[in-house]
RODO-384244 format. One line per field, with one value per residue (C-alpha): x, y, z; residue number from 1. Coordinates in steps of 0.02 Angstrom, whole numbers, plus 50000, padded with zeros to 5 digits. Each point is the difference from the previous one (the first is absolute). Layout:
N
X <- (X|...) .
Y <- (Y|...) .
Z <- (Z|...) .
nr <- (NUM|...) .
END
This chain:
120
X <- (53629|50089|50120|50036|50035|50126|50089|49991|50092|50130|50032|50004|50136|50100|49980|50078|50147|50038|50001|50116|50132|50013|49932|49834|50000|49817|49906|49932|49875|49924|49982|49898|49909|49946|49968|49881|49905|49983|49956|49848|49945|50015|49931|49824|50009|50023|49840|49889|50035|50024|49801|50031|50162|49919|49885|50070|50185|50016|49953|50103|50154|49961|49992|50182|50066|49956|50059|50160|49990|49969|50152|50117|49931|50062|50161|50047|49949|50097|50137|50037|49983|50148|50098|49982|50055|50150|50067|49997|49911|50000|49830|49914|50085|49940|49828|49978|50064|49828|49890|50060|49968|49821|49964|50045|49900|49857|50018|50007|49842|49902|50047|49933|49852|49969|50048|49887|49873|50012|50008|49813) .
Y <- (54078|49848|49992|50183|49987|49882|50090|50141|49895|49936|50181|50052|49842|50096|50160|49927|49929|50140|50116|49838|50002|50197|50058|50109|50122|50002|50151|49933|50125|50021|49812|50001|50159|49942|49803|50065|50106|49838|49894|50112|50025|49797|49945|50121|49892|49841|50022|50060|49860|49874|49942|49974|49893|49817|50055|49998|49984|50157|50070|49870|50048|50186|49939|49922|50142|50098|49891|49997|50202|49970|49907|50088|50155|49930|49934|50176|50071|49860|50040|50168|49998|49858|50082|50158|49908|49882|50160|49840|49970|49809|50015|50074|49869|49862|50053|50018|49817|49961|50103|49974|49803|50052|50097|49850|49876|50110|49986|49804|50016|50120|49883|49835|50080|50048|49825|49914|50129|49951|49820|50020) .
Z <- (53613|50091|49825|50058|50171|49978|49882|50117|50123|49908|49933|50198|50014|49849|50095|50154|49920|49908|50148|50106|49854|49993|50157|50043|50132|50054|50097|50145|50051|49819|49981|50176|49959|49827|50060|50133|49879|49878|50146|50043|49824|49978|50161|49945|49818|50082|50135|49850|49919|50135|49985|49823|50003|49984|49843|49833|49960|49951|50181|50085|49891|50042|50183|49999|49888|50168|50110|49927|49984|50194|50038|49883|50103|50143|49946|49944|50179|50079|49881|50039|50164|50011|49866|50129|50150|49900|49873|49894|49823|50023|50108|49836|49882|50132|50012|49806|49990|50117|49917|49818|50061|50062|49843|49894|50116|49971|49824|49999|50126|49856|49852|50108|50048|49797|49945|50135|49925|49823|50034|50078) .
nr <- (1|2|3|4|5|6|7|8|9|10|11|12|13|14|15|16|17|18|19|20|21|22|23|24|25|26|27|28|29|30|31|32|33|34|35|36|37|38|39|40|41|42|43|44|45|46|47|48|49|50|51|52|53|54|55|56|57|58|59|60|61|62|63|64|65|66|67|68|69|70|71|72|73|74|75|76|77|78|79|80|81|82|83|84|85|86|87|88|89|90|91|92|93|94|95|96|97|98|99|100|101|102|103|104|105|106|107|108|109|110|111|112|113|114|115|116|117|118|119|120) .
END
């Protein structure tokens, strides 16, 4: 799972400098829309697991997995509503820098936690 996430966030970095070489022209309202209907759905997951995160690694990787789904939530919100108020796409391609970092922290976090895990 942690292997995963960070390849997830270094494809998000690709993503992100594809669309700064040859432009993106994201929809503001959709991105909001859609992020707060994620955020909902991930804040549920993450309180049903949240008694569960310090057990085995598997629960405390599902519990950063969400936590990550969390902030990427968020970032999108946050996203559209400045790429609303700017008419600019570099909000989105700032805020996927942060959250493609958080999504590859996560990952590191995941693998340490299974490494610390085997060594015991």
């Amino acid at each position: 799972n942690g292997s995963t996430q960070v390849i997830l966030g270094l494809m998000v970095l690709v993503d992100i400098f594809r669309r700064f070489i040859y432009g993106s022209e994201p929809v503001s309202e959709l991105m909001m829309g859609i992020g707060l209907l994620a955020l909902l759905a991930n804040i549920t997951c993450l309180l049903l697991i949240s008694k569960h995160r310090h057990s085995d690694v598997n629960m405390r990787a599902s519990w950063i997995c969400s936590q990550n789904d969390v902030i990427a939530n968020i970032g999108v919100i946050l996203a559209g509503f400045l790429v609303l108020m700017t008419q600019s796409n570099l909000p989105d391609l700032i805020i996927g820098l942060i959250v493609a970092g958080f999504i590859i922290h996560g990952g590191a976090r995941i693998l340490i936690a299974a490494r610390n895990t085997a060594c015991t």
